[in-house]
Every structure is written in C-alpha cells, then in structure tokens.
BALOBA-1460 file (C-alpha; in Angstrom, 3 decimals):
// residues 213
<rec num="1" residu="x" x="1.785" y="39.443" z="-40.585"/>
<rec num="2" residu="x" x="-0.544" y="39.963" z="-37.171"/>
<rec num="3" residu="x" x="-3.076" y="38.502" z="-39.006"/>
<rec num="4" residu="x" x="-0.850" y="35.307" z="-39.194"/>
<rec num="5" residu="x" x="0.093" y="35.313" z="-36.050"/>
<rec num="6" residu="x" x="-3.234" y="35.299" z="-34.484"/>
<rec num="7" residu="x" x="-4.590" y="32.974" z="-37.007"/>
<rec num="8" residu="x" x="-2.014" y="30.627" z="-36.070"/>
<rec num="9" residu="x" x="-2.249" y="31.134" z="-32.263"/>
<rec num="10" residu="x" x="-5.972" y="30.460" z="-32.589"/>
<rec num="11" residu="x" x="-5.619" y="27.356" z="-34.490"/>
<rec num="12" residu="x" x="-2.549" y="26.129" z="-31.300"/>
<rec num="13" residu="x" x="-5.502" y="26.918" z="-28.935"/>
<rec num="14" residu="x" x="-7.804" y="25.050" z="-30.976"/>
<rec num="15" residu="x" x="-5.198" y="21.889" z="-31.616"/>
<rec num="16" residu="x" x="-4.944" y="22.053" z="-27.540"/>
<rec num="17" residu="x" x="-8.689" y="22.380" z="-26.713"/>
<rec num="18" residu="x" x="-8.887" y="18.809" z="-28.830"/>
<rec num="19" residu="x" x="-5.945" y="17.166" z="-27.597"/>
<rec num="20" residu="x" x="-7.675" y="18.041" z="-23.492"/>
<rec num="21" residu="x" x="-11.069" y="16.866" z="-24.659"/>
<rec num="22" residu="x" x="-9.679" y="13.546" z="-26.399"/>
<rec num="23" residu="x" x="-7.761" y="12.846" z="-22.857"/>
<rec num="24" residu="x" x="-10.695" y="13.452" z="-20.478"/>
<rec num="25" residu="x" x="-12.804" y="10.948" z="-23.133"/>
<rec num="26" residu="x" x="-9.708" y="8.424" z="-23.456"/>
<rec num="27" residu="x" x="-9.412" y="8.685" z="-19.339"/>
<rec num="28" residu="x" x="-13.045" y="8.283" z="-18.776"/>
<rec num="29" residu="x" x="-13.316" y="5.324" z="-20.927"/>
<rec num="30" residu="x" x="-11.130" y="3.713" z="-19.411"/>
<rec num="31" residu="x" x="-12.828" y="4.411" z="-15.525"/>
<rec num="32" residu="x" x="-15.461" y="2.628" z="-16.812"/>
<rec num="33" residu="x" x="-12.980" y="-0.714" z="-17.899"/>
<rec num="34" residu="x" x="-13.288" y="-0.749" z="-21.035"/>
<rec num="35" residu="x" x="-10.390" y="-2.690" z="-22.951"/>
<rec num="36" residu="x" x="-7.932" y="-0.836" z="-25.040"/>
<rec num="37" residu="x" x="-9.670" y="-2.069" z="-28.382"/>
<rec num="38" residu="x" x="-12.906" y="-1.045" z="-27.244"/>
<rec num="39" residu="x" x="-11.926" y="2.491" z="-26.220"/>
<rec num="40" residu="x" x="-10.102" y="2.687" z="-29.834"/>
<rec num="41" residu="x" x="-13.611" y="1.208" z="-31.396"/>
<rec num="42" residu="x" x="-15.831" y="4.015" z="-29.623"/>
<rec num="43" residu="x" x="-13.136" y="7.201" z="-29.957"/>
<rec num="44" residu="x" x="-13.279" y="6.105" z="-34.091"/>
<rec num="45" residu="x" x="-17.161" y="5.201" z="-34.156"/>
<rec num="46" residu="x" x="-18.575" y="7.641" z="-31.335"/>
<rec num="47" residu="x" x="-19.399" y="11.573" z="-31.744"/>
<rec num="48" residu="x" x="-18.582" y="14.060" z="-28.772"/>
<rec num="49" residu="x" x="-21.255" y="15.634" z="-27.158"/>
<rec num="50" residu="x" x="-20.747" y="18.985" z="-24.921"/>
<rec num="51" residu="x" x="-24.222" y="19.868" z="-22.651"/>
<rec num="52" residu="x" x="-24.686" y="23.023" z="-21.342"/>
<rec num="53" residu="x" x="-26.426" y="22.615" z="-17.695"/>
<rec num="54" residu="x" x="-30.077" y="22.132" z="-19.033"/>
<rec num="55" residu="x" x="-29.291" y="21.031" z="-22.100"/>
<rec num="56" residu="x" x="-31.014" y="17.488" z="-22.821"/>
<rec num="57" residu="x" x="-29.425" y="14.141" z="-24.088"/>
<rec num="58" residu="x" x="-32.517" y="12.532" z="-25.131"/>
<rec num="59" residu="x" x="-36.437" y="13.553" z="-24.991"/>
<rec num="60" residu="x" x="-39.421" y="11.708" z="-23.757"/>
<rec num="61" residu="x" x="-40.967" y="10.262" z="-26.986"/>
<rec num="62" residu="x" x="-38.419" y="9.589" z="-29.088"/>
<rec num="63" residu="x" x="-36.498" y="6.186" z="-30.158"/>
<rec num="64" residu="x" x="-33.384" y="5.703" z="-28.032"/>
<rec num="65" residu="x" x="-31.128" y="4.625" z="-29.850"/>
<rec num="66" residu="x" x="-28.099" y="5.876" z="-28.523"/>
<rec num="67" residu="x" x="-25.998" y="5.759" z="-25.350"/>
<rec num="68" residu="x" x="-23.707" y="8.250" z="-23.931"/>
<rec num="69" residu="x" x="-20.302" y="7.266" z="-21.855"/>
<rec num="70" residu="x" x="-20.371" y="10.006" z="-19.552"/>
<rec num="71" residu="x" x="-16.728" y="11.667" z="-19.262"/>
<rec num="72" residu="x" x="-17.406" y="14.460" z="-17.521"/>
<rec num="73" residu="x" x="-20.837" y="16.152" z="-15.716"/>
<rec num="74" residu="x" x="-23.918" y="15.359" z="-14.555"/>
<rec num="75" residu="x" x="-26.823" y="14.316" z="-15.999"/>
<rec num="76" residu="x" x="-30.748" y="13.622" z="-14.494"/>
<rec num="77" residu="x" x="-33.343" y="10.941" z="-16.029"/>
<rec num="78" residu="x" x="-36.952" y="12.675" z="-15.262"/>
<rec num="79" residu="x" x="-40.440" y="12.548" z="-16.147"/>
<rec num="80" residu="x" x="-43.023" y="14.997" z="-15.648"/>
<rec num="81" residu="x" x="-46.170" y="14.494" z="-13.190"/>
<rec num="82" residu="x" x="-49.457" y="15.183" z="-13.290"/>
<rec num="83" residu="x" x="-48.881" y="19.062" z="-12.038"/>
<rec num="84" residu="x" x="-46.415" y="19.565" z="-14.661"/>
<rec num="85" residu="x" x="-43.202" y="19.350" z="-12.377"/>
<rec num="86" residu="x" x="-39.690" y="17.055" z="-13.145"/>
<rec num="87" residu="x" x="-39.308" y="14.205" z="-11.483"/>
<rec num="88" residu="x" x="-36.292" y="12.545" z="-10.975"/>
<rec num="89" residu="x" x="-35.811" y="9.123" z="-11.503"/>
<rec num="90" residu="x" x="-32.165" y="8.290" z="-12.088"/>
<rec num="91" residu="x" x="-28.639" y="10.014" z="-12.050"/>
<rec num="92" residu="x" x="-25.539" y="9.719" z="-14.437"/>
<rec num="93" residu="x" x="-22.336" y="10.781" z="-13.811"/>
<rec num="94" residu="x" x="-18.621" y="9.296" z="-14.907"/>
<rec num="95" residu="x" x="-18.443" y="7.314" z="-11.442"/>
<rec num="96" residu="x" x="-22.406" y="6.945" z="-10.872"/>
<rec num="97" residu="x" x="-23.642" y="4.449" z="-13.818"/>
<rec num="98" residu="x" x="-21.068" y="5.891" z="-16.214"/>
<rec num="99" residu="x" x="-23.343" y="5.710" z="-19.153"/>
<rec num="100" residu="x" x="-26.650" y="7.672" z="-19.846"/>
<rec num="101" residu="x" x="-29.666" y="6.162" z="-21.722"/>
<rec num="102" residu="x" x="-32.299" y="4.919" z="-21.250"/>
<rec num="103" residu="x" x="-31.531" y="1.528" z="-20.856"/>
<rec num="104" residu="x" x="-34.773" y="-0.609" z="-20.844"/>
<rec num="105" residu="x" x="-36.159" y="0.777" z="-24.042"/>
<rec num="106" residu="x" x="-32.411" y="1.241" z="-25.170"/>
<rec num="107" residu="x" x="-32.927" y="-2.934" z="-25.218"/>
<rec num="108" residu="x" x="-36.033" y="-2.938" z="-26.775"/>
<rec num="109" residu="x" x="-36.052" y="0.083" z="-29.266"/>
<rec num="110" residu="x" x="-39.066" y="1.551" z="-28.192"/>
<rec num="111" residu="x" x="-39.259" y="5.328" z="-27.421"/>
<rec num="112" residu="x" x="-37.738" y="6.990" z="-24.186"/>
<rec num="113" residu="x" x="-39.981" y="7.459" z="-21.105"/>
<rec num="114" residu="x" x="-37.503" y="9.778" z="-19.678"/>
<rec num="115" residu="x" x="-35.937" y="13.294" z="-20.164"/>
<rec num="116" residu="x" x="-32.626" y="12.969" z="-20.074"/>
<rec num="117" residu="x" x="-31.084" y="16.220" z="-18.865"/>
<rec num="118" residu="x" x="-27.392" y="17.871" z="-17.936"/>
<rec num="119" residu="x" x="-27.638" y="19.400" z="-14.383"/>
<rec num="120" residu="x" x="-24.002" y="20.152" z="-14.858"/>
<rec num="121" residu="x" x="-22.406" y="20.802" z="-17.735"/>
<rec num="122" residu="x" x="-21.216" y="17.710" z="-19.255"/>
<rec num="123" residu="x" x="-19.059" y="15.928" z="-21.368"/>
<rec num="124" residu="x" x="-20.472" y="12.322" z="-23.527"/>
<rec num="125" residu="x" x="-18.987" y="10.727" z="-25.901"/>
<rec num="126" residu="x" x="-22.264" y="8.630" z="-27.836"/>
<rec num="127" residu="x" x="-23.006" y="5.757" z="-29.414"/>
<rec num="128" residu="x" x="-25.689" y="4.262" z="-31.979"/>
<rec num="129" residu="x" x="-27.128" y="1.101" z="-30.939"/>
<rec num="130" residu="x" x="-25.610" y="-0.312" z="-34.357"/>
<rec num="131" residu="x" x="-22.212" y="0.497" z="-33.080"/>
<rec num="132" residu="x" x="-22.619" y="-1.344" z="-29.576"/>
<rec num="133" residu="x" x="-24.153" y="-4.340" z="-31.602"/>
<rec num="134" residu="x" x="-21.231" y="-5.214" z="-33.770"/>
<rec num="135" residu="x" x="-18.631" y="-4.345" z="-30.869"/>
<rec num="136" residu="x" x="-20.787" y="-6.742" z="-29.082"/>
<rec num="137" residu="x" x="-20.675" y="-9.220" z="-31.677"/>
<rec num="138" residu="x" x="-16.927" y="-9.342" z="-32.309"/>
<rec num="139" residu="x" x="-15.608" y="-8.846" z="-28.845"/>
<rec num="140" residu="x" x="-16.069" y="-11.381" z="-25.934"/>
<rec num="141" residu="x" x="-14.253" y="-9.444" z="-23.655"/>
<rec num="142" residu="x" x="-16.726" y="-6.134" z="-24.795"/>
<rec num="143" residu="x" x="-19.571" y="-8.424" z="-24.348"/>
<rec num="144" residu="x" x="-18.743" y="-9.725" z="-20.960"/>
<rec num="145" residu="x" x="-18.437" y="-5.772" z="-19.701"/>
<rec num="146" residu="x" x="-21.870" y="-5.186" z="-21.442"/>
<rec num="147" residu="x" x="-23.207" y="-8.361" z="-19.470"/>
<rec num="148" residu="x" x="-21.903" y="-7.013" z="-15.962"/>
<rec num="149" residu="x" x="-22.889" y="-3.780" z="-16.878"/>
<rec num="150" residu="x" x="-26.465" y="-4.396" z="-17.298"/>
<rec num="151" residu="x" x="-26.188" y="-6.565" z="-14.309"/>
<rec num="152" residu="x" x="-25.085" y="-3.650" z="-11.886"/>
<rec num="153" residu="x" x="-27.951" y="-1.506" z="-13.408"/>
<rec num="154" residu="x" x="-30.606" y="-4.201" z="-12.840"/>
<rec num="155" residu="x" x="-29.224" y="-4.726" z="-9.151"/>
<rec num="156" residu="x" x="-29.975" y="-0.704" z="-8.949"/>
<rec num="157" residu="x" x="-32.859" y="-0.641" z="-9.610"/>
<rec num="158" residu="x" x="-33.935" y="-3.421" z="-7.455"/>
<rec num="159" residu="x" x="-32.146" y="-1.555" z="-4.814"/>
<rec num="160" residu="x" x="-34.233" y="1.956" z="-5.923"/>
<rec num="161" residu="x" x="-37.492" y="-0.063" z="-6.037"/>
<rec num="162" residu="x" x="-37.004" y="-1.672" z="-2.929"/>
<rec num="163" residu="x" x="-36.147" y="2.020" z="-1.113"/>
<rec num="164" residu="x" x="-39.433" y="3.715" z="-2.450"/>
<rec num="165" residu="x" x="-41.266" y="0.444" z="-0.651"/>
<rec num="166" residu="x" x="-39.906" y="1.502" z="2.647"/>
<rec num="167" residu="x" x="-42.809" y="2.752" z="4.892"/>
<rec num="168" residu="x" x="-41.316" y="6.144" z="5.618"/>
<rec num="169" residu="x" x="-39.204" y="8.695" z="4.108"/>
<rec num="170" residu="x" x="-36.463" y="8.450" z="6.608"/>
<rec num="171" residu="x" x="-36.631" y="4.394" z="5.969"/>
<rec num="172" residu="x" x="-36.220" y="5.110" z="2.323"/>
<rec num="173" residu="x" x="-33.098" y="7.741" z="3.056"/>
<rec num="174" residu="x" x="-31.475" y="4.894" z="5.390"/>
<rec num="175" residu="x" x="-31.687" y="2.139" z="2.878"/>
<rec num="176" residu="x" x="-29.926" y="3.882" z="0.222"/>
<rec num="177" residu="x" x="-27.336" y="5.294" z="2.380"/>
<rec num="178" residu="x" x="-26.788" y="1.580" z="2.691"/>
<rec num="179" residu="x" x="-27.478" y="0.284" z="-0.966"/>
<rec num="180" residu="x" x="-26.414" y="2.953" z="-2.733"/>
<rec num="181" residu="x" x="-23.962" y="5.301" z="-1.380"/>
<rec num="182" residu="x" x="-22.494" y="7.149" z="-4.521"/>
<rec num="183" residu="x" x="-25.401" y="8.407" z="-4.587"/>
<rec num="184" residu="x" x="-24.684" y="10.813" z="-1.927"/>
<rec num="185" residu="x" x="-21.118" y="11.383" z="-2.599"/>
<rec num="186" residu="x" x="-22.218" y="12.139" z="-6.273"/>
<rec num="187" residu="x" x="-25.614" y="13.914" z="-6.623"/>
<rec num="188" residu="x" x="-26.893" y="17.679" z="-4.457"/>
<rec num="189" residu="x" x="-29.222" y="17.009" z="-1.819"/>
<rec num="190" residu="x" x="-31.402" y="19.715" z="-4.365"/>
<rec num="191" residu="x" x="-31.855" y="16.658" z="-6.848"/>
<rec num="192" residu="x" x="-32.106" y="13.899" z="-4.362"/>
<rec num="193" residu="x" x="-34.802" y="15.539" z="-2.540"/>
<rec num="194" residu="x" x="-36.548" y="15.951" z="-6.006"/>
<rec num="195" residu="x" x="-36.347" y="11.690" z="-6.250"/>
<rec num="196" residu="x" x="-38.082" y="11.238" z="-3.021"/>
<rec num="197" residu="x" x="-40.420" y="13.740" z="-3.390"/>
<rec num="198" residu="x" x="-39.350" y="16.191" z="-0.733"/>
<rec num="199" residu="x" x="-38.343" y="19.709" z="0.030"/>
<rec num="200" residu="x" x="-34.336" y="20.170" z="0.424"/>
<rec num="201" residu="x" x="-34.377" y="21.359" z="3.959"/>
<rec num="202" residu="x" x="-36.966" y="17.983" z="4.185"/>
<rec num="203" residu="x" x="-33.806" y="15.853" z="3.111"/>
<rec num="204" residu="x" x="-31.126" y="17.368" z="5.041"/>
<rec num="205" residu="x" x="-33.251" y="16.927" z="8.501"/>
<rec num="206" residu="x" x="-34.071" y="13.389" z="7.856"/>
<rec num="207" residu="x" x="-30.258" y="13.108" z="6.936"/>
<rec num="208" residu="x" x="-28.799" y="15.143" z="9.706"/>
<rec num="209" residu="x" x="-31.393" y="12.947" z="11.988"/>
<rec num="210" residu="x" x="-30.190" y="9.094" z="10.876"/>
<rec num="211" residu="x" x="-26.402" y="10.463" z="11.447"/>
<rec num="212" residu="x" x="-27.162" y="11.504" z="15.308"/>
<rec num="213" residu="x" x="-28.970" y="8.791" z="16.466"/>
C-alpha cells in the first residue's frame, strides 16, 4: 500500500512538472507573437530541450538545421580565437532575439560557425528546418512573422557591425547603449565584456564613465 502511494504521488509530481513546463513554452511562444495556430503547430511538431548552464545547443561544424524558441535562459553564440579562448558573438534569451540558431547558415544549410552555448540554464522548445518550411508554406500570417523576424535580426547586426567600427571602446559601448539596449538589461557585464574584447572591470569603467559625463 506505501508503495502505491508513493508511486502515485511521484507520478502527480511528474503530471505537474509537465503541465509548468508546457505553460512557460505556451507563454513564451506567445512573447514572441506567434498566432494561436502556430503555437499549436510547434507544441505538436517541436521537442523540448532543458540546458544545463554549459550545456550546448548546436556545435561549430555541424549542419544547422534546427532552431530553438527560447522560453526560458540564456544562451551565448561564440567562436574560438586563435589562443584558444570563446568569443562571443551574439546573445539569446526569451526577450533578446527569442530564438537561437544560427541564422545565416540556418538559411543556407551549410554548417554552423558558432557554438551555441547555455550560460544559464535554459529552457527551448526546437524546430527542424522541415517543420518551419511547411508552417511557412501554409500560413501567411506565420510567414509574415518569419519575414519581420529576419528583418529585426538583419537590422542587429547592422547595428553590431556598425558598433565594432567605432574608433574606441567607449564609442562602441555608447552606440549600443543607444542601438541596442536589451542588451544591457538582458546579458552580465561578464559576457558583454567577452564581445568587446575586454576585461569586466574594463566594461564597468567605460560604463560607469559615459553615465557621469
């Protein structure tokens, strides 16, 4: 009889574990505006993914072919320089992009440039690139997110590139305070110092610095 009791119990903490992690997906679908039919499409066609801070999404090297709407977490894009040491490149969170891939060779099939890595632990709900096709293909209103989505991506990056041309650090700092603020709001000064290049202490000075003068 105590063995059916706890046997039961565990399966009511199981049955409630699912139900929490199907809301926080549902919920964070539907940040991202996504339509009720395509948040039904991706919750039947998708897989849910749980990373463990330093757990990866997707390595340098191989085919991306999948996306990942981010529900919960954190997640870096890096690539490895000459020395051996990450890199930064890009951040993913729910409210920051909302969906991790690598986009450009996402488009293109080719293989990832990036590491793709949880610096939280995180919560993704992913996608095959067959999937996104066909919702594509049979839903204009899917189609026109997709469209604005890559749009705010490509608008970005111009933004990134154009902040990395700046002729100092500081310069770079103060035009993505301006271009990109959810950056801040979203990702540790620990990471952002590791996109420019910089020691932490490096960042917070030049930060601290552009908000006295």
């Amino acid at each position: 009889m105590l063995l059916l009791v706890q046997f039961s119990m565990l399966n009511r903490s199981k049955m409630k574990q699912k139900q929490n992690v199907d809301r926080i997906i549902e919920e964070g679908l539907m940040a991202l505006g996504l339509d009720v039919q395509a948040i039904g499409y991706f919750q039947k066609e998708g897989h849910i993914l749980h990373l463990k801070r330093g757990e990866h999404f997707i390595f340098a090297g191989e085919r991306v072919r999948k996306i990942g709407f981010i529900c919960q977490g954190k997640l870096t894009g890096y690539y490895l320089d000459a020395k051996g040491n990450k890199r930064s490149s890009v951040f993913f969170t729910p409210r920051l992009r909302g969906v991790a891939s690598d986009f450009p060779n996402f488009l293109s099939g080719e293989v990832s440039e990036l590491n793709i890595e949880a610096i939280r632990d995180s919560l993704l709900l992913t996608c095959d690139s067959r999937c996104i096709q066909a919702l594509r293909e049979t839903s204009p209103s899917f189609e026109r997110w997709y469209t604005l989505y890559l749009e705010d991506l490509y608008i970005r990056s111009v933004h990134m590139i154009r902040a990395l041309q700046k002729p100092s650090t500081k310069a770079c700092i103060h035009y993505l305070e301006q271009k990109s603020s959810d950056l801040f709001s979203e990702i540790p000064a620990t990471h952002l110092a590791n996109l420019l290049g910089i020691h932490r202490n490096t960042f917070i000075r030049l930060l601290r610095e552009l908000h006295t003068t």
